[in-house]
N, C-alpha and C positions, 0 to 999 in steps of 0.2 A: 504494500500500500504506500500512495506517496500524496504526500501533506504539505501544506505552504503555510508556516510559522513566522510570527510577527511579535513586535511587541512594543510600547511608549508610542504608541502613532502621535497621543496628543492633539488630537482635534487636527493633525495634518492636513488638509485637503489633497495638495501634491501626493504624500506618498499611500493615503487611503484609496485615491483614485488610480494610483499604480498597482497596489495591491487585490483590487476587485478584478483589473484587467488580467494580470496573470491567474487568481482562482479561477478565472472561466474558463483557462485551460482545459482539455481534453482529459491530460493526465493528471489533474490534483482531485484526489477524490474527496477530501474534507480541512478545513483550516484549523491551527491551533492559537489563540493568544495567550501570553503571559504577562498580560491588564496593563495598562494605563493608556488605554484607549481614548480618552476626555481627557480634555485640559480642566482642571479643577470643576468636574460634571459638566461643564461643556459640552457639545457635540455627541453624546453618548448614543443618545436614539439617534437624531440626524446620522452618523455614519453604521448602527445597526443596518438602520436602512439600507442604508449602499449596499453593506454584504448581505443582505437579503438578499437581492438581487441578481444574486451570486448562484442561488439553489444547491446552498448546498451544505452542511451540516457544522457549525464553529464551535468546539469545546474554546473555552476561556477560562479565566480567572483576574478577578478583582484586581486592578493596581493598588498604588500607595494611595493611603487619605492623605490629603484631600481632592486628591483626582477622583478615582473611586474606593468604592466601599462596598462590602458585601451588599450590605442593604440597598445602598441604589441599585446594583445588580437585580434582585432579586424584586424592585418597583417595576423596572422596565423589562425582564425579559421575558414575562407573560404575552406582553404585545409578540414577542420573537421566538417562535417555538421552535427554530432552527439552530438556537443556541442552546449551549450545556453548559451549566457553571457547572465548574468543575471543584468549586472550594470546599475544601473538605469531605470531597467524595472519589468515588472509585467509577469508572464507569470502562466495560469491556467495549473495545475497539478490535475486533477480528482477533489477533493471538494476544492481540498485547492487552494491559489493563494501563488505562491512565490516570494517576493518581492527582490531583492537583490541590495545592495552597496558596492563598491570592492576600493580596495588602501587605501589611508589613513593610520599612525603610530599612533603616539602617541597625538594627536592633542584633545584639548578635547572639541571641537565645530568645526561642520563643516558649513558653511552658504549653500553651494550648496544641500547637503542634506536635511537642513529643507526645500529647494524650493520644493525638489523631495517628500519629505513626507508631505506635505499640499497637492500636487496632488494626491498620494495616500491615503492620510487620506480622503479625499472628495468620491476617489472610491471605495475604499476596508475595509472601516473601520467597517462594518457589513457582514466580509468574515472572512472564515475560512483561516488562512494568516500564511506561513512560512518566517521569516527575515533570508536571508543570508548577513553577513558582514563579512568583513574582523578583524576589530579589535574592539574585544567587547564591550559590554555598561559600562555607568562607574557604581562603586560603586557595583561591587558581585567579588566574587572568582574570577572570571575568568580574571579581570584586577588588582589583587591583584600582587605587587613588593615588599615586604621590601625592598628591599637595594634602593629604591628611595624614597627623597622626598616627594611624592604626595601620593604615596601607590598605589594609585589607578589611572591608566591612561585609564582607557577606555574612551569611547566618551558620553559627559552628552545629546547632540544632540537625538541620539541611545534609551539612554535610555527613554528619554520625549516619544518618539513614541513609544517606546513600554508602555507605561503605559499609552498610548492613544489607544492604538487599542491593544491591549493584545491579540497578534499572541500565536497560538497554541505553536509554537516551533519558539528559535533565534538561529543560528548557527553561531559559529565565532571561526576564530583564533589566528593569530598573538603572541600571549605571549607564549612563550613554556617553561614558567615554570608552566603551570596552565592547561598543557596536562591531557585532560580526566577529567577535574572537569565538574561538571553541577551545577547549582543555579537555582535559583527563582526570577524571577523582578515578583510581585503580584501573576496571574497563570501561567504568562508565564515560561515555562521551557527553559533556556540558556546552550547551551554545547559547548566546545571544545573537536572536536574528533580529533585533532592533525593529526599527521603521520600514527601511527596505526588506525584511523577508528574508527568509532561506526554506527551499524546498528539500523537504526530508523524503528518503526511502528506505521502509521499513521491511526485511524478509522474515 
């Protein structure tokens, strides 16, 4: 199966209207986000919309508040039955299971998430499993800052479960200075396909 993944569009216009063109593709059978889709709730329905349009099936999850939040999620995508939040659930995709957690910035432990990843460690832990988050694992490229501090602000939570259940593929975004890099926690492969996308193919 192959998938066209996004993430921080941010009420783009430019790169929203890039990104429906390529979904209509022949070969992408379904999209993923890893949230902040709206500028501070901005544009949230308005570019549902667009990927309506699309016909064709979008797991997501929540960005950062105050972009979004589960709850607005959960206001608007009754209108959009095309989408799946995916926050704090499990939802089968052909062999794979895709796990997803949305919101959260910079925090580098979350406790509600280790509740959520003991119940899926228990059920998915011998599944062929995709992680969608919003803000990466710590310690790869992908939560890499110089100009702070810590250097590395991903989530240490994030990455324990991944190096517990070594998902095929993690998806996340949040940091847009580390657009389009991919890494390695063990086998698992970690991307940020940012604004412009990256098409994924899964055997």
């Amino acid at each position: 199966m192959k998938f066209l993944t996004f993430a921080d569009l941010h009420d783009d216009k430019g790169s929203i209207a890039a990104l429906v063109q390529r979904a209509k593709q022949d070969d992408i059978d379904f999209l993923v986000c890893a949230g902040d889709i709206s500028e501070l709730g901005r544009g949230l329905t308005t570019t549902l919309k667009k990927f309506k349009k699309v016909g064709k099936k979008m797991y997501l999850v929540p960005g950062q508040p105050p972009h979004e939040t589960n709850d607005m999620l959960e206001q608007v995508l009754p209108a959009f039955p095309f989408c799946i939040n995916l926050h704090e659930n499990a939802v089968e995709v052909g062999d794979y299971i895709f796990l997803g957690y949305g919101e959260g910035g910079f925090e580098l432990t979350n406790a509600e998430f280790r509740k959520v990843a003991r119940k899926w460690y228990g059920k998915y832990k011998d599944k062929k499993i995709v992680l969608v988050v919003h803000q990466p694992p710590h310690n790869t490229k992908l939560d890499y800052l110089d100009f702070v501090p810590e250097k590395h602000v991903g989530n240490k939570d994030y990455r324990k479960f991944i190096e517990r259940v070594n998902p095929k593929l993690v998806i996340c975004g949040h940091i847009h200075e580390t657009v389009g890099l991919t890494d390695k926690i063990g086998k698992t492969k970690v991307i940020n396909p940012g604004w412009e996308g990256m098409v994924v193919e899964l055997v």
